[in-house]
Backbone as CSV, one residue per row, in Angstrom:
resi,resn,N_x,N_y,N_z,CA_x,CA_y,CA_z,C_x,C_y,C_z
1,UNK,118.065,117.676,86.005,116.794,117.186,86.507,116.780,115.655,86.596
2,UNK,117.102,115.188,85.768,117.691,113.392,85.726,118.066,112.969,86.851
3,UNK,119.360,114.255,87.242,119.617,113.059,88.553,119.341,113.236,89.589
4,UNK,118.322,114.449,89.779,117.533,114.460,90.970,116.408,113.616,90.736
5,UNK,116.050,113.428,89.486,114.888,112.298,89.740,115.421,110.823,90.200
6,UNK,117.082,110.745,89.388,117.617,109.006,89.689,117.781,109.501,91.674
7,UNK,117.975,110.186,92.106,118.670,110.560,93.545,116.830,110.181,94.474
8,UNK,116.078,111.292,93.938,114.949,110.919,94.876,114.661,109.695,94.688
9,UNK,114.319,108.699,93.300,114.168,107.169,93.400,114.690,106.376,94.340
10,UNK,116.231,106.315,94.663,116.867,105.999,94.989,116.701,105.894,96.663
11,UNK,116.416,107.527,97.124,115.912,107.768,98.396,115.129,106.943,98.426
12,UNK,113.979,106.641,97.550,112.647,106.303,98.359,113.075,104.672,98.236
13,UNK,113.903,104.371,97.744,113.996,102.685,98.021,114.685,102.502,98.697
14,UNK,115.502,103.448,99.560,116.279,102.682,100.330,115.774,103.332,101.511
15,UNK,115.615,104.098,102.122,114.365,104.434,103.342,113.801,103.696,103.417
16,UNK,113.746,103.035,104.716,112.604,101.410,104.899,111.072,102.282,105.035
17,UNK,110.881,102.964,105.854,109.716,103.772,106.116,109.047,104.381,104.485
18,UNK,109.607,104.767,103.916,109.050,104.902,102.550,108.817,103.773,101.531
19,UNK,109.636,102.724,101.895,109.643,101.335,100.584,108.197,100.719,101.281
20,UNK,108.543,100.594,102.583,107.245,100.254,103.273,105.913,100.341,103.497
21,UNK,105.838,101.732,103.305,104.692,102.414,102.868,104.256,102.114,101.690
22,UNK,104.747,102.279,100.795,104.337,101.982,98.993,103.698,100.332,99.356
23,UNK,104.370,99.402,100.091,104.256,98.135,100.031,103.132,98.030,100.771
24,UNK,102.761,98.703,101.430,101.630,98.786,102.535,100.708,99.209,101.810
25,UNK,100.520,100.181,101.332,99.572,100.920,100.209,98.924,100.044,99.273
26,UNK,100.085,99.626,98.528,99.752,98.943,97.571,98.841,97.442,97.578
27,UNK,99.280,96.652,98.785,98.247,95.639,99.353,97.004,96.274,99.543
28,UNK,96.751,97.489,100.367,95.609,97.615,100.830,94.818,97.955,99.542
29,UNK,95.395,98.774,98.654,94.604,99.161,97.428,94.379,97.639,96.813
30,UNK,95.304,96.466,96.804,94.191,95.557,95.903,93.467,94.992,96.452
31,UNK,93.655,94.980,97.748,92.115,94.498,98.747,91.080,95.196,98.432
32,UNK,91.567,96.940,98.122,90.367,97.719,98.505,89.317,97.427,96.713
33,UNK,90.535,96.850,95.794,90.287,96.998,94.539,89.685,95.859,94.405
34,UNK,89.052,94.562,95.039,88.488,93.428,95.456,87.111,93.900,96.034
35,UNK,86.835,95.159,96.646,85.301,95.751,97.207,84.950,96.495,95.960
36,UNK,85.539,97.619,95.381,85.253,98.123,94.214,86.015,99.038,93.966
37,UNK,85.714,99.283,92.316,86.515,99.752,91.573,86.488,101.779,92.148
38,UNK,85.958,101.483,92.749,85.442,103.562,93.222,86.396,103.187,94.523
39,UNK,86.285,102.466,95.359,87.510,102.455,96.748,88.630,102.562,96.026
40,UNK,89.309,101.940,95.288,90.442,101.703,95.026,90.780,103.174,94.270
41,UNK,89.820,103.567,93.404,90.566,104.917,92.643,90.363,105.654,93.942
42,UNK,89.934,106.257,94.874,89.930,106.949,95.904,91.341,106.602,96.616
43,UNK,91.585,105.903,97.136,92.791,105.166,97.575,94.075,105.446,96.456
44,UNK,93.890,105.215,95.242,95.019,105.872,94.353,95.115,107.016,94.610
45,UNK,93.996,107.990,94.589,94.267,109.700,95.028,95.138,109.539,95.981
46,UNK,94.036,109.436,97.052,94.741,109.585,98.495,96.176,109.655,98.946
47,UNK,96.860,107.827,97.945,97.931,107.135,98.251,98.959,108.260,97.062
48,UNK,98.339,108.561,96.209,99.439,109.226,95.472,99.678,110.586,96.224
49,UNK,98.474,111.273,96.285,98.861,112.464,97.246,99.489,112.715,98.363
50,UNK,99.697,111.503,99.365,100.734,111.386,100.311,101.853,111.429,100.179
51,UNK,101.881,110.387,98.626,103.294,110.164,98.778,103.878,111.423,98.063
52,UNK,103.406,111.815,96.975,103.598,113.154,97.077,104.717,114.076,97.803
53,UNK,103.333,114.003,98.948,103.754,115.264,100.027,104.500,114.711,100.886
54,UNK,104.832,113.303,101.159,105.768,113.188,101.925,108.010,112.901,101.232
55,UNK,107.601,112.961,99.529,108.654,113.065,99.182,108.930,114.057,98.780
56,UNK,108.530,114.903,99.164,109.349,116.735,98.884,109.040,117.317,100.367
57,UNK,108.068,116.771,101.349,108.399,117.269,102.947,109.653,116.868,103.379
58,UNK,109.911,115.763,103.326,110.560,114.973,104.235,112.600,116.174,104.195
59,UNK,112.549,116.339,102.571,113.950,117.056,102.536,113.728,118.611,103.621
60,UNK,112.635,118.858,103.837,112.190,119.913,104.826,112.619,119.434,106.098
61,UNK,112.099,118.349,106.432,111.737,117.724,107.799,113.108,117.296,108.398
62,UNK,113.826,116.819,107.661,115.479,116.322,107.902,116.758,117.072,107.671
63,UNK,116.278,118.140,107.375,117.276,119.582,107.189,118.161,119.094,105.469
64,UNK,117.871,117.809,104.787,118.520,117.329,103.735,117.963,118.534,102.944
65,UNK,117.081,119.648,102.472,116.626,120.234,101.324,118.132,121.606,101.303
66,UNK,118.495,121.971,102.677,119.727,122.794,102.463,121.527,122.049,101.640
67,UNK,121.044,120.771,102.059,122.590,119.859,100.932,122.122,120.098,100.072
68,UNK,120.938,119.963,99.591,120.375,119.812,98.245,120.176,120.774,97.185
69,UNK,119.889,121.801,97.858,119.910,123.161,97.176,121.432,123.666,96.823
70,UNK,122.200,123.067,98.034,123.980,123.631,98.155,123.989,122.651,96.708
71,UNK,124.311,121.705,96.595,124.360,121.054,95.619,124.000,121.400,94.131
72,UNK,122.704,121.572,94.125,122.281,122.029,92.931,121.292,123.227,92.891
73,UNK,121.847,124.236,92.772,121.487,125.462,93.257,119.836,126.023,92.377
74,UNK,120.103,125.466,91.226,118.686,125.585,90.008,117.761,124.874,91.001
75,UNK,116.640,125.830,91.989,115.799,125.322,92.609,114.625,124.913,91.957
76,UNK,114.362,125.299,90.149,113.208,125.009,89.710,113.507,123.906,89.204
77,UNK,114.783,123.517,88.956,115.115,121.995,88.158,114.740,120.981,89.323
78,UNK,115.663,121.179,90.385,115.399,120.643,91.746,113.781,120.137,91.754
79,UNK,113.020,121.210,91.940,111.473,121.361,92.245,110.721,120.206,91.143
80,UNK,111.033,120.502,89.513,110.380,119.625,88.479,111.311,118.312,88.649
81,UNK,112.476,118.109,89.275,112.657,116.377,89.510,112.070,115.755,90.426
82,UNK,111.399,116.912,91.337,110.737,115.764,92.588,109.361,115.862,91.580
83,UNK,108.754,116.615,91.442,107.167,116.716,90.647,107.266,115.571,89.446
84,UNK,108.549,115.306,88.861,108.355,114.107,87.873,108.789,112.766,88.419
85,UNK,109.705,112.344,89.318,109.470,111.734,91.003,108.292,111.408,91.574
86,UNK,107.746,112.174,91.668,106.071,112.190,92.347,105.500,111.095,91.075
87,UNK,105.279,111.693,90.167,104.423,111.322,88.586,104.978,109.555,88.856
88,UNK,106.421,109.583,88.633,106.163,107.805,89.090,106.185,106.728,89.768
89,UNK,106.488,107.533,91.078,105.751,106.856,92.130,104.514,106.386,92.100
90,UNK,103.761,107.423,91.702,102.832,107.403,92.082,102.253,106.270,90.753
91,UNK,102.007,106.210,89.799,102.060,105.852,88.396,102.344,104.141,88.818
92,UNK,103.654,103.881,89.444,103.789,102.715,89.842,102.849,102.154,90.860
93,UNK,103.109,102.685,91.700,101.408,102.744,92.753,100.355,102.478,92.775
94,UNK,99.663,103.479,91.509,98.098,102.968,90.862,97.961,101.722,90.126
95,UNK,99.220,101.701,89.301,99.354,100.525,88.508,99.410,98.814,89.597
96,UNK,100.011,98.771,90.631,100.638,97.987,90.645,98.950,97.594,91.434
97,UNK,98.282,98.552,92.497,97.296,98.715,93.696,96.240,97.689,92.769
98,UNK,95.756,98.256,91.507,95.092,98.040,90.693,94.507,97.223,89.749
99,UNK,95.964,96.187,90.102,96.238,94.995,88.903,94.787,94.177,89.465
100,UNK,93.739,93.904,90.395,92.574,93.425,90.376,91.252,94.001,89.376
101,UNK,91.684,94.988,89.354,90.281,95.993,88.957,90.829,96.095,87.000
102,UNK,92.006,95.961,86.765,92.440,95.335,84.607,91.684,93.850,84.875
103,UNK,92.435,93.052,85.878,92.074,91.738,85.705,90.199,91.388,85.700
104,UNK,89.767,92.168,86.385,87.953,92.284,86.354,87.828,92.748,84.950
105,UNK,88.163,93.253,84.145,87.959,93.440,82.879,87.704,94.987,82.955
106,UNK,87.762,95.814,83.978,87.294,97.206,84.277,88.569,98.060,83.439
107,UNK,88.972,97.596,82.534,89.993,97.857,81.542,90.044,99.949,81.593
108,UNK,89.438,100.883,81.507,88.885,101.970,80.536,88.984,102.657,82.592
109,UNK,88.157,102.350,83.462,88.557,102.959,84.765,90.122,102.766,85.401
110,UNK,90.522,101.555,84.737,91.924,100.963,85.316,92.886,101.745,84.825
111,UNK,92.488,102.612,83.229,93.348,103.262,82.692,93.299,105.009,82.835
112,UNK,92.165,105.376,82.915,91.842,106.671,83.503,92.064,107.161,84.697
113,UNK,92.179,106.327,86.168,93.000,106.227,87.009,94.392,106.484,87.090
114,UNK,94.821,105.688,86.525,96.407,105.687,85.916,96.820,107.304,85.769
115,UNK,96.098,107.945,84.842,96.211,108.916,84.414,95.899,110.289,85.383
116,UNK,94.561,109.936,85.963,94.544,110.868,87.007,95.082,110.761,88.058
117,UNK,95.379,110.030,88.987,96.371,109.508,90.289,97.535,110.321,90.189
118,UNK,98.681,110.324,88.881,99.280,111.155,88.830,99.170,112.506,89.170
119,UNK,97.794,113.097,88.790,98.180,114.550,88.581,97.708,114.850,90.391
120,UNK,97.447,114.361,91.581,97.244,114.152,92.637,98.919,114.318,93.054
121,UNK,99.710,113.199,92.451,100.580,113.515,93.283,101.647,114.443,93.362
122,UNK,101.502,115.415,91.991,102.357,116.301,91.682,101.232,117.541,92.492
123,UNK,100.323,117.850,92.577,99.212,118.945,93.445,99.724,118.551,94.899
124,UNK,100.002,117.360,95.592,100.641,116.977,96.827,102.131,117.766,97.004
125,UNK,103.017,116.996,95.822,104.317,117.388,95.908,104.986,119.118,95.775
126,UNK,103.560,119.676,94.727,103.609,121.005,94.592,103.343,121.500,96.174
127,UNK,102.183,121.613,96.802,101.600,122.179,98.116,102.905,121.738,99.426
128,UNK,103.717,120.728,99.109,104.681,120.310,100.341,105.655,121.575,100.003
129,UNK,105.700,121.654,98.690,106.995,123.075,98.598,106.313,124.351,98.994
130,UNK,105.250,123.841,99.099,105.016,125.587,100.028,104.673,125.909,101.200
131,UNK,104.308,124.792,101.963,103.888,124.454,103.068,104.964,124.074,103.929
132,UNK,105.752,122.932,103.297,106.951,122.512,103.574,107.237,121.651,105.443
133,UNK,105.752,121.431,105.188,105.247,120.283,106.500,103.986,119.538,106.281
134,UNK,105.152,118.304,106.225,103.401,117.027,106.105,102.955,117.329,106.928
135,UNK,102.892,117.049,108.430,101.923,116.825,109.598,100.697,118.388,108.950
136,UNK,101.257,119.452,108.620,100.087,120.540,108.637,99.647,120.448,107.580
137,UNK,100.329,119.998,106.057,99.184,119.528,105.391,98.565,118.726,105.142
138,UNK,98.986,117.390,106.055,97.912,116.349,105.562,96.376,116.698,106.628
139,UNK,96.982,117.453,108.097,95.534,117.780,109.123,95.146,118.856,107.882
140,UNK,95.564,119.979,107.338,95.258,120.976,106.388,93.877,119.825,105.453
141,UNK,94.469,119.140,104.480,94.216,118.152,103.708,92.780,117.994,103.935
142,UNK,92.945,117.463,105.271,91.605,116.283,105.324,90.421,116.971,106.284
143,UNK,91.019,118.567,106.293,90.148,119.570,107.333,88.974,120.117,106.153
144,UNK,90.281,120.323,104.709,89.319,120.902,103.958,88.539,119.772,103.170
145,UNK,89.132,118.749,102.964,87.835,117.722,102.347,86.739,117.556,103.246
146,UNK,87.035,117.336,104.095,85.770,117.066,105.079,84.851,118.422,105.303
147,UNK,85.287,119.277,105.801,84.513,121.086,105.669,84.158,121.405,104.730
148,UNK,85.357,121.297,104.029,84.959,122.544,102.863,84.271,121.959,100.966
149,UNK,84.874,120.329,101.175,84.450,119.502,99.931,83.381,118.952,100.539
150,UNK,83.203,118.456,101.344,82.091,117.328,101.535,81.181,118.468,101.923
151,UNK,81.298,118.889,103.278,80.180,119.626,103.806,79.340,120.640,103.849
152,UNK,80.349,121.796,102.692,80.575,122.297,102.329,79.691,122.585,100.854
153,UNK,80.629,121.743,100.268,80.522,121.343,98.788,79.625,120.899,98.244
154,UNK,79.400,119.724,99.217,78.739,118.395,99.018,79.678,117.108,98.129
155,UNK,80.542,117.502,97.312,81.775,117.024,96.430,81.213,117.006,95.451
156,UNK,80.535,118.319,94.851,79.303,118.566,93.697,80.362,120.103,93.554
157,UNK,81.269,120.370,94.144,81.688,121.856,93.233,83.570,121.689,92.857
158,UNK,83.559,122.506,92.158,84.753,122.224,91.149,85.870,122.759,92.364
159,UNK,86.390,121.759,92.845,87.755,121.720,94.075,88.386,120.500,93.854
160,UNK,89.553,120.776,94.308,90.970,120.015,93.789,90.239,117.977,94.494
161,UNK,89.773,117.717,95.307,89.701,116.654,95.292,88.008,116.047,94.752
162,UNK,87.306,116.623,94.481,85.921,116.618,94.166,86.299,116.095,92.793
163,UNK,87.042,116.956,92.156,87.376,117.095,90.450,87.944,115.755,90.470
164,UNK,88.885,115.523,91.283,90.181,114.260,90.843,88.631,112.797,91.005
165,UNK,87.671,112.645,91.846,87.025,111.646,91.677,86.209,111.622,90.879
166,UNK,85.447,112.910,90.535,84.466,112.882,89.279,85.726,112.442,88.045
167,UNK,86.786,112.734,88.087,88.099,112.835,86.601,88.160,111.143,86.863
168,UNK,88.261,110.508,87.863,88.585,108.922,87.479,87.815,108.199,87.254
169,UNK,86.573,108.851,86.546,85.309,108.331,86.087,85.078,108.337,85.487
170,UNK,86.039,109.173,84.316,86.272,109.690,82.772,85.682,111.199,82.713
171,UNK,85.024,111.793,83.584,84.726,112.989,83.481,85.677,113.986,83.028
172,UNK,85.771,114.390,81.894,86.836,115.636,81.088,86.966,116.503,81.781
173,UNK,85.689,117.461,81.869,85.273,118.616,82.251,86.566,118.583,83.473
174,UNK,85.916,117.889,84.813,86.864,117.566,86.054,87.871,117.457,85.900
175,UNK,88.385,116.392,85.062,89.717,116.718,84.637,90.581,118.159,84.327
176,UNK,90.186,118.554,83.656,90.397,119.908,83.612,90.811,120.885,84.872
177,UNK,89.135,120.552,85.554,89.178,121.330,86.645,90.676,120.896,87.638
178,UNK,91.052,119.977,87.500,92.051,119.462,88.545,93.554,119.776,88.025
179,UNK,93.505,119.756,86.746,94.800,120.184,86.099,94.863,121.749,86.522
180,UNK,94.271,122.445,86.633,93.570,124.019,86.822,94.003,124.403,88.374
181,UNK,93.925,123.449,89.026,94.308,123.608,90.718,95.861,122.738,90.429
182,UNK,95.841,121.908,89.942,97.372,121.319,89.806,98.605,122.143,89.319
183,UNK,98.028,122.719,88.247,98.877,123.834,87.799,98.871,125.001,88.801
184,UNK,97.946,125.816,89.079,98.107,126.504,90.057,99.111,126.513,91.324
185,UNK,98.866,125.075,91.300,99.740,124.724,92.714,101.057,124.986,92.468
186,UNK,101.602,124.258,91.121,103.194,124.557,90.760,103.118,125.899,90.603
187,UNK,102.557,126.750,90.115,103.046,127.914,90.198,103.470,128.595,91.566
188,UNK,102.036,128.479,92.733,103.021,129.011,94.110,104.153,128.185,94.491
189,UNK,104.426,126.682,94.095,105.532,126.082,94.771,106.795,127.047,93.963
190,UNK,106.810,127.227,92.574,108.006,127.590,91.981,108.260,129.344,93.046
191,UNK,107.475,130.028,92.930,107.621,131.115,93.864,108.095,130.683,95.474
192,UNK,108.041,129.905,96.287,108.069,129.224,97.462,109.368,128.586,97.455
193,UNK,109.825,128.198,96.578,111.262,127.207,97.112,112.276,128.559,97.046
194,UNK,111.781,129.421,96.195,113.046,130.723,96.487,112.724,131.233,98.275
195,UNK,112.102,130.865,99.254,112.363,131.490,100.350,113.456,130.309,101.317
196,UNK,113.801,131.483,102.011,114.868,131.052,103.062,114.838,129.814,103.673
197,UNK,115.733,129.111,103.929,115.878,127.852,104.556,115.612,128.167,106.286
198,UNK,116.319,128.911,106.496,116.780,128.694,107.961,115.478,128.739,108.812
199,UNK,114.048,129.141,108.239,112.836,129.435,109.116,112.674,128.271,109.464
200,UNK,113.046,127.241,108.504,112.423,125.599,108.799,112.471,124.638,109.997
């Protein structure tokens, strides 16, 4: 599992399109973390959940997930090095987006963030192994926040992105609720990476 986590690191820094992104992200989050401390944890979700889903799509998207499997055939070890991959990306991400909103003294949101952002991007990285296409889950993504959380919801009922913003507010309960869909999620991904390559 080590060295699929040192291997995906590695990927994502040397891919300009991925180093780029993080670098892109990460400006906009301390701009956004300069309007307030609620943009910026929204923007940690968001930004962790992409990246997420775009570092366990992409071995889909480039036919690389069949070397990879040839390689190291333990698809659940495989699966928990990108999900702990995800964890610090993303981790680096919130941290780095953020460094305005410690420096405001918002010490206690700066750190609860931290904590929840993560579990966003492993619920991302889980749903890419089963889906196993960004483009359909990020339109998927933002069909059901908008329908089914916001309009739906109102972002008043216990669903995977409702929970993650009430949770970076210190809300337990939510927390919970999001670990509850997070976990869930790894469970269909671990069932999901055992199907066939060649449909892809």
């Amino acid at each position: 599992m080590i060295a699929v986590v040192r291997s995906e690191l590695y990927r994502l820094s040397t891919v300009r399109s991925s180093a780029l992104s993080l670098a892109v992200f990460g400006a906009f989050g301390i701009v956004l973390s300069m309007i307030g401390t609620d943009m910026w944890a929204l923007l940690a979700g968001v930004g962790a959940f992409g990246f997420g889903v775009t570092g366990v799509s992409q071995h889909y998207q480039h036919r690389t997930a069949v070397l990879q499997y040839l390689a190291r055939p333990r698809r659940i070890l495989v699966l928990l090095g990108q999900l702990v991959t995800a964890v610090i990306v993303s981790l680096g991400f919130a941290a780095v987006s953020g460094v305005i909103v410690l420096v405001q003294g918002d010490r206690e949101r700066y750190l609860i963030t931290l904590l929840v952002a993560p579990l966003m991007a492993v619920l991302g990285a889980a749903a890419a192994a089963i889906v196993r296409s960004a483009t359909f889950l990020f339109i998927g993504f933002a069909a059901w926040v908008l329908f089914v959380e916001a309009m739906y919801g109102k972002m008043q009922e216990p669903l995977p992105f409702s929970a993650y913003l009430d949770a970076a507010t210190g809300d337990v309960r939510k927390l919970l609720i999001l670990l509850c869909w997070t976990l869930a999620t790894i469970v269909g991904a671990i069932f999901a990476i055992r199907r066939d390559l060649s449909g892809d």
